[in-house]
FIBABA-438497 format. One record per residue (C-alpha): residue in one letter; chain; x, y, z. Coordinates in Angstrom, 2 decimals. Example, Ala and Ser with C-alpha at 12.3 -4.5 7.8 and 13.67 -1.06 7.14 Angstrom:
% FIBABA-438497
   resn   chain      east     north        up
      A       A     12.30     -4.50      7.80
      S       A     13.67     -1.06      7.14
% end
This chain:
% FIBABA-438497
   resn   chain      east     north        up
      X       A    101.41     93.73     67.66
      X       A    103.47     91.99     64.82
      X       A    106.54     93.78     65.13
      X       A    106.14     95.47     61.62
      X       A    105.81     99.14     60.71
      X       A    102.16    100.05     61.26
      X       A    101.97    100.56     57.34
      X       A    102.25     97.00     56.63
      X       A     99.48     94.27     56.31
      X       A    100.91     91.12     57.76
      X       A     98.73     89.12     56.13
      X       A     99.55     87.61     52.05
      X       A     98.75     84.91     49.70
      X       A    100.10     83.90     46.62
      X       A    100.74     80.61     44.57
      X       A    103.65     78.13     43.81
      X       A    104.65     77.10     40.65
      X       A    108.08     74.53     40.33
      X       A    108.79     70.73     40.54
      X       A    108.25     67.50     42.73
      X       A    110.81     65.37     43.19
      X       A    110.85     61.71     44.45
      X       A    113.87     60.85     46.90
      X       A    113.70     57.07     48.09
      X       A    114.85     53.57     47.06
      X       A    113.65     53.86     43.64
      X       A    116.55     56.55     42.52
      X       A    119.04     56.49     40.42
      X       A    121.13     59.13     39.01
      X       A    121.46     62.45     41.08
      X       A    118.45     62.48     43.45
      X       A    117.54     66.36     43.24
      X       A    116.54     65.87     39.55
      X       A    116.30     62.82     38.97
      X       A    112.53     62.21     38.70
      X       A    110.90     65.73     38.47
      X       A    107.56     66.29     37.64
      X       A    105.27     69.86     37.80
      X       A    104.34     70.40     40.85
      X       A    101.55     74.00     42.04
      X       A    100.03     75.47     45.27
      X       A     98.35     77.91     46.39
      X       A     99.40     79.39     50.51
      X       A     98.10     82.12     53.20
      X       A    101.27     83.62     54.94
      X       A    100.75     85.40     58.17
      X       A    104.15     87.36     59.29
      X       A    104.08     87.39     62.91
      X       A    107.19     89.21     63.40
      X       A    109.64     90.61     60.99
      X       A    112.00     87.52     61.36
      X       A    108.94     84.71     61.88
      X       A    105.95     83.72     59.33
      X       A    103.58     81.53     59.69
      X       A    102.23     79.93     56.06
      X       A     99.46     77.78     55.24
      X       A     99.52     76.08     51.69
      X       A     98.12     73.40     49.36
      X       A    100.24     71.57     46.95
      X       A     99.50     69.27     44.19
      X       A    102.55     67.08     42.79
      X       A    103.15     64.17     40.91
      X       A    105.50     61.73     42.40
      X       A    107.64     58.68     40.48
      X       A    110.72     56.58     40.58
      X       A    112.68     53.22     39.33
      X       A    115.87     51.24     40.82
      X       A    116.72     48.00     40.99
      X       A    115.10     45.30     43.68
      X       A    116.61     42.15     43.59
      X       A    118.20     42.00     40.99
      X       A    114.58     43.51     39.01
      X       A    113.69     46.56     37.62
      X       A    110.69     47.98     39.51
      X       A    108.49     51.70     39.39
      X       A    106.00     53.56     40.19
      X       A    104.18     56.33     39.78
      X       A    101.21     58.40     41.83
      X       A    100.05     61.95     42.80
      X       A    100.22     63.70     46.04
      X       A     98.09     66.40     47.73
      X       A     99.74     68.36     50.56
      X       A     97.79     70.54     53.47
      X       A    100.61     71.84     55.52
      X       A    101.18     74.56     57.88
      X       A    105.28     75.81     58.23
      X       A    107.37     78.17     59.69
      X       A    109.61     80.58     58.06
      X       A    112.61     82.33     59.50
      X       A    113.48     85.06     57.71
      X       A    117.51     86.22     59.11
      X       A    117.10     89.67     57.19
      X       A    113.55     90.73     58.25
      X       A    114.30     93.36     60.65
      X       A    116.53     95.11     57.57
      X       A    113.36     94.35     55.50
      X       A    110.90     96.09     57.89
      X       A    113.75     97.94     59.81
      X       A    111.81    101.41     58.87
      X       A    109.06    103.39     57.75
      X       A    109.68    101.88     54.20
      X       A    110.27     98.34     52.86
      X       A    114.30     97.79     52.17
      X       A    114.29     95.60     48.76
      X       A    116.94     93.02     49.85
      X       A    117.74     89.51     48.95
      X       A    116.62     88.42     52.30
      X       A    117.16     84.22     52.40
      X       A    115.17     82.00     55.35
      X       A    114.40     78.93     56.70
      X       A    111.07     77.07     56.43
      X       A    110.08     73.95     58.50
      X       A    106.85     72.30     59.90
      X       A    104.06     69.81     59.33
      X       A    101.86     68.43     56.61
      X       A     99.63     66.14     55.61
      X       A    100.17     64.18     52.64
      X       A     96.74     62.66     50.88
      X       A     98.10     60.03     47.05
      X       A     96.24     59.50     44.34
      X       A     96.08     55.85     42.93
      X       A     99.37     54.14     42.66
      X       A    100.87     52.33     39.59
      X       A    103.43     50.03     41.01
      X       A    105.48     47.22     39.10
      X       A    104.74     43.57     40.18
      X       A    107.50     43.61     42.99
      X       A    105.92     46.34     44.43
      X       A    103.33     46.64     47.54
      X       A    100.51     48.60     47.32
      X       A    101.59     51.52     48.95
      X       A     99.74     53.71     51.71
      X       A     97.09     56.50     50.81
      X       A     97.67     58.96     53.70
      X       A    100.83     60.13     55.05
      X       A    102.56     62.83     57.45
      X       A    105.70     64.50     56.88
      X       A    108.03     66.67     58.33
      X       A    109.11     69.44     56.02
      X       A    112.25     71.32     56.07
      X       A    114.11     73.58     53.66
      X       A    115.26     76.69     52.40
      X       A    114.96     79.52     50.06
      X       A    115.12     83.32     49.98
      X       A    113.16     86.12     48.54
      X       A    113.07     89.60     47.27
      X       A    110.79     92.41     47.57
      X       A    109.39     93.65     44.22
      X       A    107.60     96.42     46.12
      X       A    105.61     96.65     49.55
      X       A    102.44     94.31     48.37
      X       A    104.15     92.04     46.18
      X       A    107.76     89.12     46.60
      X       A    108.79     86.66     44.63
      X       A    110.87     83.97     46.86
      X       A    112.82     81.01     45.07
      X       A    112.55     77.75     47.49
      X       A    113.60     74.30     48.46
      X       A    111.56     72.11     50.56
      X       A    112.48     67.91     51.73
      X       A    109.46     66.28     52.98
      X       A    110.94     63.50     55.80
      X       A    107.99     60.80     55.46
      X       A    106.55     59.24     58.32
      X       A    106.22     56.13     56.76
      X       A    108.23     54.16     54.04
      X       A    106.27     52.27     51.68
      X       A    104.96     55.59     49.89
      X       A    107.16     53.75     47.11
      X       A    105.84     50.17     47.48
      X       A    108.66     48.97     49.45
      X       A    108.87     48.24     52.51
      X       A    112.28     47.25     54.15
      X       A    112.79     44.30     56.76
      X       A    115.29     43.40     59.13
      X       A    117.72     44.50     61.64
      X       A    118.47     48.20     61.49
      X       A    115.92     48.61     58.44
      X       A    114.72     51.85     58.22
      X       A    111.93     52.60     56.16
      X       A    112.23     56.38     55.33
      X       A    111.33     58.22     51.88
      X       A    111.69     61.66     50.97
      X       A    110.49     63.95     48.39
      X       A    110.40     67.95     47.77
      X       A    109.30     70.51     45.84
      X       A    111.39     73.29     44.58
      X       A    110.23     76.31     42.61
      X       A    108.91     80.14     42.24
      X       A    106.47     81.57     44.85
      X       A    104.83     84.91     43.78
      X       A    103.09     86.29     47.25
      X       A    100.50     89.48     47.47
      X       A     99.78     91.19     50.51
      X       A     96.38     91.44     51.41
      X       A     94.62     95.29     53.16
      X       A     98.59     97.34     52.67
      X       A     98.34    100.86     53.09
      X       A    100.95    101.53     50.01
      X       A     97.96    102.10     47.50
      X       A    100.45    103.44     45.20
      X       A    102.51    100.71     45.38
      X       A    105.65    103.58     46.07
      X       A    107.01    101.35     49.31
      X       A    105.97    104.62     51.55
      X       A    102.83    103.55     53.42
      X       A    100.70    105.05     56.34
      X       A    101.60    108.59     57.66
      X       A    104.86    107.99     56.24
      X       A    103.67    108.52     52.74
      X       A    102.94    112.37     52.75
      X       A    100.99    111.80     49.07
      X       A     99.19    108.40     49.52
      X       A     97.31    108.18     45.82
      X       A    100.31    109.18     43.67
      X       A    103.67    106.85     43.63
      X       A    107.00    108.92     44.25
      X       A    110.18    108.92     45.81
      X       A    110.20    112.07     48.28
      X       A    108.05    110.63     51.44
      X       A    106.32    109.42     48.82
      X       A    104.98    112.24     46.86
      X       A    106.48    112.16     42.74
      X       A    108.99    114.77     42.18
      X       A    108.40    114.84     38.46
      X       A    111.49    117.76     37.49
      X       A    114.17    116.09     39.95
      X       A    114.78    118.91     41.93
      X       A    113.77    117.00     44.79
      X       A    111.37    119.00     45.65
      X       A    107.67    116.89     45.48
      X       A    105.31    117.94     42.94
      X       A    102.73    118.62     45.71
      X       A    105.00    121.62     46.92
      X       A    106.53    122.73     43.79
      X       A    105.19    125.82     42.12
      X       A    106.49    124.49     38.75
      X       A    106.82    120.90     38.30
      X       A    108.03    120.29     35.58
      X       A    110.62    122.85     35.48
      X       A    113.68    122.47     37.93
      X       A    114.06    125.02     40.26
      X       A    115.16    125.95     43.83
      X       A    113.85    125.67     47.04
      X       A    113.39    128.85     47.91
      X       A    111.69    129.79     44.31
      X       A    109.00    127.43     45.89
      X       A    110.47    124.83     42.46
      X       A    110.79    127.63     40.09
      X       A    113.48    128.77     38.16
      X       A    114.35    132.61     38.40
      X       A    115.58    132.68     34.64
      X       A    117.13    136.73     34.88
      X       A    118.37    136.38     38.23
      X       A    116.87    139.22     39.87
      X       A    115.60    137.25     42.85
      X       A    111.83    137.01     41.78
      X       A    110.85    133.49     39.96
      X       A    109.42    132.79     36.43
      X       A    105.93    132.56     37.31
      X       A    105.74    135.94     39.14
      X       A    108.40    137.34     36.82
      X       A    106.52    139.20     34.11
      X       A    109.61    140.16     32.39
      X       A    111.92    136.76     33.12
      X       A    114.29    137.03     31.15
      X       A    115.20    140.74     31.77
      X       A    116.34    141.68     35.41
      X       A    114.48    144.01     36.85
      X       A    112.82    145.42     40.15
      X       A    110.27    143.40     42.73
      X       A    108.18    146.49     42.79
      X       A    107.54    146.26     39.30
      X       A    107.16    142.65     39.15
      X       A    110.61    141.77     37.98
      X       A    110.43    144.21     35.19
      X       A    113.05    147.03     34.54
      X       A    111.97    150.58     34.66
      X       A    115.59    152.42     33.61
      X       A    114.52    156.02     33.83
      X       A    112.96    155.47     37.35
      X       A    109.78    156.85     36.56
      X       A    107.45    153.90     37.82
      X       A    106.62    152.93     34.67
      X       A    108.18    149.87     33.54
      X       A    110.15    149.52     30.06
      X       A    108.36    147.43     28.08
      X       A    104.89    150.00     28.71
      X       A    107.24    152.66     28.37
      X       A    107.52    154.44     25.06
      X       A    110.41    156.36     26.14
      X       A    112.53    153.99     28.24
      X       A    115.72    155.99     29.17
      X       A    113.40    159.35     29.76
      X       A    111.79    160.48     32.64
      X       A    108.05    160.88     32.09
      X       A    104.64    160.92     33.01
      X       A    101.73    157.66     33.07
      X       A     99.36    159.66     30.92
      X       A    102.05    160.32     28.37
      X       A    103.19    156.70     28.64
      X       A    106.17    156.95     30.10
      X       A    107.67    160.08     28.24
      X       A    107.97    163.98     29.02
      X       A    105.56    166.68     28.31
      X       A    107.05    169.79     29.95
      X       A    103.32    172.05     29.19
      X       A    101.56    169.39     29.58
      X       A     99.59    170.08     26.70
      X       A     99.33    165.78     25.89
      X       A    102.22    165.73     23.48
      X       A    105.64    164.74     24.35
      X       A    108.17    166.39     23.92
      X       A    109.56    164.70     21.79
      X       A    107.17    165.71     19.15
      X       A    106.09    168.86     20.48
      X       A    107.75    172.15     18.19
      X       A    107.00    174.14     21.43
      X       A    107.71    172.03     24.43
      X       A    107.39    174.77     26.65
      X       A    104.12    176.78     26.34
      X       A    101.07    173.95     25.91
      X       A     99.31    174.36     22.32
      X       A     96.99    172.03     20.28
      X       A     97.77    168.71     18.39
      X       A     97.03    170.25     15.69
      X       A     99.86    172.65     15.53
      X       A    102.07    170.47     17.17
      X       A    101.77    171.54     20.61
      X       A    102.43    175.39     20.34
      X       A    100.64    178.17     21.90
      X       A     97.28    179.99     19.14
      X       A     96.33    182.90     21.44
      X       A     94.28    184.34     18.86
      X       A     92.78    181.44     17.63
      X       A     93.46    181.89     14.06
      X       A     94.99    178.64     13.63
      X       A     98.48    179.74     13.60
      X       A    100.41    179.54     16.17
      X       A    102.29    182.07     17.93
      X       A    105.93    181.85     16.69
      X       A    104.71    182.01     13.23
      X       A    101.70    185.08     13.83
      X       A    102.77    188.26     13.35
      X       A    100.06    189.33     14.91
      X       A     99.37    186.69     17.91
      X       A     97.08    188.65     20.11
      X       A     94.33    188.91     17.15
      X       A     92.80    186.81     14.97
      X       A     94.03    187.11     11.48
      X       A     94.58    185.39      8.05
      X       A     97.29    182.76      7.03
      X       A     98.09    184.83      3.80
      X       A     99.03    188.06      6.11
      X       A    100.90    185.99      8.57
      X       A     97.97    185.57     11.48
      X       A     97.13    189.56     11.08
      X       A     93.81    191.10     10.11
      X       A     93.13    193.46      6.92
      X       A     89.87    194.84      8.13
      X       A     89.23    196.59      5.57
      X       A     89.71    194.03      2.88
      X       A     92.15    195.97      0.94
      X       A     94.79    193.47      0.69
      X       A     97.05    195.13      3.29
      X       A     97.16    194.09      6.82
      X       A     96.29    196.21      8.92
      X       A     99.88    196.39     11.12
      X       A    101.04    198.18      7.11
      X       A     97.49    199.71      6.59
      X       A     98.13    203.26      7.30
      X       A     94.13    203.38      6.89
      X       A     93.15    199.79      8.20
      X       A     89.54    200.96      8.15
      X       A     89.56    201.87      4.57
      X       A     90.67    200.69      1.35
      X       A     93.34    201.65     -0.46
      X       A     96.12    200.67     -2.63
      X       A     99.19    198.88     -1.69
      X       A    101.23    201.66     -3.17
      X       A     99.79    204.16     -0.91
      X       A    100.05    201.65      2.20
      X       A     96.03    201.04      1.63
      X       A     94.82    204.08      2.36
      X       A     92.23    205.51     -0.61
      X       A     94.06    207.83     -2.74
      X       A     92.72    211.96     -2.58
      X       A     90.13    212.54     -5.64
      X       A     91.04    215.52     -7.95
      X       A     88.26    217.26     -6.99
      X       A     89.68    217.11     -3.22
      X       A     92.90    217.82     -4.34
      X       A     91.92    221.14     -5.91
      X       A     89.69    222.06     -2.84
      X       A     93.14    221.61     -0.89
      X       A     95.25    223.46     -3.34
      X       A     92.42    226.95     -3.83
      X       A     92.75    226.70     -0.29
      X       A     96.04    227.25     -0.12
      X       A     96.15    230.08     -2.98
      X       A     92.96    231.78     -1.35
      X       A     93.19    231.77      2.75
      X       A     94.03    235.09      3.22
      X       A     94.79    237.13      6.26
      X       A     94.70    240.82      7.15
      X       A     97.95    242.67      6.35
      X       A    100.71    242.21      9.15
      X       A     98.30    240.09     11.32
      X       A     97.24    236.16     11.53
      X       A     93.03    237.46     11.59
      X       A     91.35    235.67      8.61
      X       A     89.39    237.35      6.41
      X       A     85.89    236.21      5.66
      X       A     86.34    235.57      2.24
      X       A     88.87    232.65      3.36
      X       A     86.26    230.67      5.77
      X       A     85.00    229.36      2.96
      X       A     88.14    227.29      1.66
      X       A     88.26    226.10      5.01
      X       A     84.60    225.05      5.49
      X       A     85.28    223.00      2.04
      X       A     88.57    221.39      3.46
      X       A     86.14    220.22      6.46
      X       A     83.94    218.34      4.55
      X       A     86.69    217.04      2.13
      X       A     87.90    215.05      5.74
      X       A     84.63    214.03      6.23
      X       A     85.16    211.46      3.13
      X       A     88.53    210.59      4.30
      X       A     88.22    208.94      7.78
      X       A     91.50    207.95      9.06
      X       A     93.32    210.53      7.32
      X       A     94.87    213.95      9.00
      X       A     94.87    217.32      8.58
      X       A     98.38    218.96      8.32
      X       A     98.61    222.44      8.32
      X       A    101.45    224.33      7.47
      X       A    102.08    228.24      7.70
      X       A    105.26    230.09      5.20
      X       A    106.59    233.08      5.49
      X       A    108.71    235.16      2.78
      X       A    112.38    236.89      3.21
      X       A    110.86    239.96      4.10
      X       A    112.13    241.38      7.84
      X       A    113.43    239.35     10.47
      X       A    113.47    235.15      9.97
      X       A    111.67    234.67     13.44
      X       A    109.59    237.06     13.02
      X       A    108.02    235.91      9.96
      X       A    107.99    231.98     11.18
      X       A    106.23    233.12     14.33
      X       A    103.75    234.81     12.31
      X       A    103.67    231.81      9.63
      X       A    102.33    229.74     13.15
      X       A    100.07    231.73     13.96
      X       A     98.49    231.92     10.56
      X       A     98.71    228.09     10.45
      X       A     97.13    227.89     14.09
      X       A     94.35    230.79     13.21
      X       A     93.38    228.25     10.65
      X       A     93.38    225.20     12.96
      X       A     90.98    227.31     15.46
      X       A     88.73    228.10     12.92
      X       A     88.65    224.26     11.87
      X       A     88.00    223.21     15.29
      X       A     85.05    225.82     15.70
      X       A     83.24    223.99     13.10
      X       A     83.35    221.08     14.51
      X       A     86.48    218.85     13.15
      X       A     88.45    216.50     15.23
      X       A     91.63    218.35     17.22
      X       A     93.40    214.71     16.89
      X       A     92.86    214.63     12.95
      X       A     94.94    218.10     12.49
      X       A     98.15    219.34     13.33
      X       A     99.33    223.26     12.73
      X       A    103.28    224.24     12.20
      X       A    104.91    227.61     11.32
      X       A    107.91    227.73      8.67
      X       A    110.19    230.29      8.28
      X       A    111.18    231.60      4.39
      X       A    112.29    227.89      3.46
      X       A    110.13    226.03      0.95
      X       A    109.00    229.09     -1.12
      X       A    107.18    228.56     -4.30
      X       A    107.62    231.74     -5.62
      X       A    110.49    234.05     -6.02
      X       A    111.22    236.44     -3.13
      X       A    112.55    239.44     -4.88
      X       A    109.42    239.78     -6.93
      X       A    106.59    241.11     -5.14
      X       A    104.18    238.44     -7.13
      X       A    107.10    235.92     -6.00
      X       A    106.82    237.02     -1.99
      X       A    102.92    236.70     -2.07
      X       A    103.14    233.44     -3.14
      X       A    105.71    232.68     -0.53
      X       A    103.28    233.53      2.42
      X       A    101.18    230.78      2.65
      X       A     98.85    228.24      4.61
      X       A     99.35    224.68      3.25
      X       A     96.58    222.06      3.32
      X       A     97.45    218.14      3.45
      X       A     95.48    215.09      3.95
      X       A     98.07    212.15      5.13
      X       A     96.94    209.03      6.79
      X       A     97.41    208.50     10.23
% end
């Protein structure tokens, strides 16, 4: 209805603090000055349009003068009380309340209207009348004002009463063409409030133009506290800079995702990772990643493990076949605690000091060297037990005593003997075998006499096997007249020469 942005009280009050000044017959010297006193008020202003106010004031002043009257110094002195009600024109008020937001301006105006005028007591010389105690006026003036914000203007003003009557003074002029006129103003500071505004934070936006009504700012009236105009009510980060499209955050590595949601900012990396880097491509990101530029595998964090026996590669002597920790990721098929490369024997369980291979008999060979891993023997004779003496001469009688029938391989009974002693002789050497091996002399034909050497040797093996020894613990062969013992052209010699041999051997 006023004219004025809808965020605007018209109404205000405010006070008036400056000087009275009497302007009448009793002046001398320059008559805006000349007789100033202190001079207050208090006012109501109702702004009925943005060019038009209407104000309603009370003023207390202190009036006083002296000049010459015929030929006579005269004064006076006396108080005034003002009740007046005046217009003011204001020729910049549509560029002060042109918008949504008050336009601080020097704005000036024009103020004119009516009082009343109630003195105090007067103190007059002796040429003057008592003066009257009531008065009207007509005041008229000028001033201009500026906007310290949207509730609050200070305005600088001067304002000539025109008197009704003329003997406020004491004088009182007679005569043709008389006139009987005094004037007076007051000039000074008014400091005005407006009363109900809708600019609570005194930021100059007000109503649905200010888009943060509690807080003072400068961006439809919301604060924009980093200056990257961008209000603090819509900025993700405000105290920090940023862009627009960061929502007012700053995107520090410049890989398109902002600070806040960056949680590596100042290294560029990928949106799907959060703005973190993940150089190998293996979804895991760097800084989680013990082995950055390497493809690998979550569990492993982020490095290889080929077997995927839980250690990386890296540190794994056998990257290939999955082990243990313990033995630093290699295969321990036997589960002797050594592992396969270094087991001689990596299908069974064995002992460190033999190279992961057993010695099951305890001899101090293992048992791949043991020629008797079953029984214990000397390293020298590849730990199998060495033959007794006794044994040895069992063997050897047999030799000189298994005889045969003249010409033919039939043993005679005198020799089953020798060979039921050499079967219990093996008994006590398990793991040992039997070789038997048939001579022959120079007599007759070479073939003829290894062939019959065999079959000695084999007559011998039957007879063995008939008593119940092993077939695999004995082996038979037929010599011809190599390897004698004895010399052939001696008849003693040639006996000797046809023989069965007896030897234990380990298997």
């Amino acid at each position: 209805m006023t004219g004025l942005p809808n965020s605007f009280s018209p109404w205000s009050g405010g006070v008036f603090v400056g000087h009275s000044n009497y302007w009448g017959d009793l002046v001398t010297g320059y008559p805006f000055f000349a007789n100033s006193d202190p001079a207050f008020g208090v006012m109501v202003n109702y702004q009925v349009s943005p060019r038009l106010g209407v104000r309603g004031s009370l003023n207390y002043g202190k009036l006083k003068g002296m000049g010459n009257i015929a030929g006579s110094q005269a004064s006076f002195k006396r108080t005034v009380s003002e009740l007046s009600l005046l217009l003011e024109y204001d020729f910049l008020g549509k560029r002060r309340f042109g918008g949504s937001t008050l336009r601080r301006t020097l704005s000036p105006y024009l103020v004119g209207g009516f009082l009343g005028i109630g003195y105090g007591a007067p103190q007059y010389s002796d040429e003057l009348m008592d003066g009257s105690k009531i008065s009207s006026a007509l005041p008229f003036g000028l001033g201009v004002r500026y906007d310290i914000n949207s509730r609050c203007y200070v305005a600088v003003e001067h304002v000539t009463r025109l008197l009704f009557n003329g003997n406020m003074d004491g004088i009182i002029r007679t005569g043709p063409g008389a006139r009987n006129t005094d004037f007076y103003n007051f000039a000074g500071v008014r400091l005005c409030f407006s009363f109900g505004s809708n600019d609570p934070d005194h930021d100059d936006f007000i109503g649905n133009d200010d888009e943060c009504p509690t807080i003072a700012g400068t961006l439809k009236g919301c604060p924009d506290s980093d200056g990257d105009k961008i209000p603090d009510k819509d900025d993700a980060c405000p105290e920090t800079a940023g862009k627009k499209r960061f929502d007012g955050c700053v995107d520090t590595d410049g890989d398109g995702i902002p600070d806040p949601a960056d949680k590596c900012a100042y290294e560029k990396g990928l949106r799907r990772h959060s703005g973190c880097p993940d150089t190998d491509n293996d979804q895991i990101i760097d800084k989680d990643d013990l082995c950055p530029t390497v493809i690998g595998i979550p569990s492993m964090q982020g490095c290889p493990d080929a077997d995927r026996d839980q250690i990386t590669d890296s540190k794994d002597k056998c990257p290939d076949d999955p082990g243990p920790q313990i033995l630093d990721g290699c295969p321990d098929s036997d589960k002797d605690g050594l592992p396969d490369h270094k087991d001689d024997c990596p299908n069974v369980p064995g002992l460190k000091g033999f190279n992961g291979c057993p010695d099951t008999d305890g001899d101090g060979v293992a048992d791949p060297k043991d020629k008797c891993p079953n029984l214990k023997g000397p390293v020298s004779q590849q730990g199998c037990p060495e033959i007794g003496a006794a044994d040895k001469e069992v063997l050897d009688k047999a030799m000189r005593n298994v005889m045969f029938r003249t010409g033919s391989a039939e043993l005679l009974p005198a020799s089953k003997t020798y060979l039921d002693q050499i079967a219990e002789v093996m008994l006590r050497y398990s793991g040992f075998k039997l070789s038997i091996d048939g001579y022959t002399d120079n007599a007759g034909p070479a073939a003829a006499g290894q062939s019959q050497a065999e079959a000695r040797a084999r007559a011998c093996y039957d007879y063995l096997t008939s008593i119940g020894v092993r077939v695999e613990l004995m082996s038979y062969t037929g010599h011809g007249p190599t390897n004698p013992i004895g010399d052939n052209k001696t008849e003693e010699g040639r006996l000797k020469n046809r023989r069965v041999e007896f030897t234990l051997k380990p298997q």
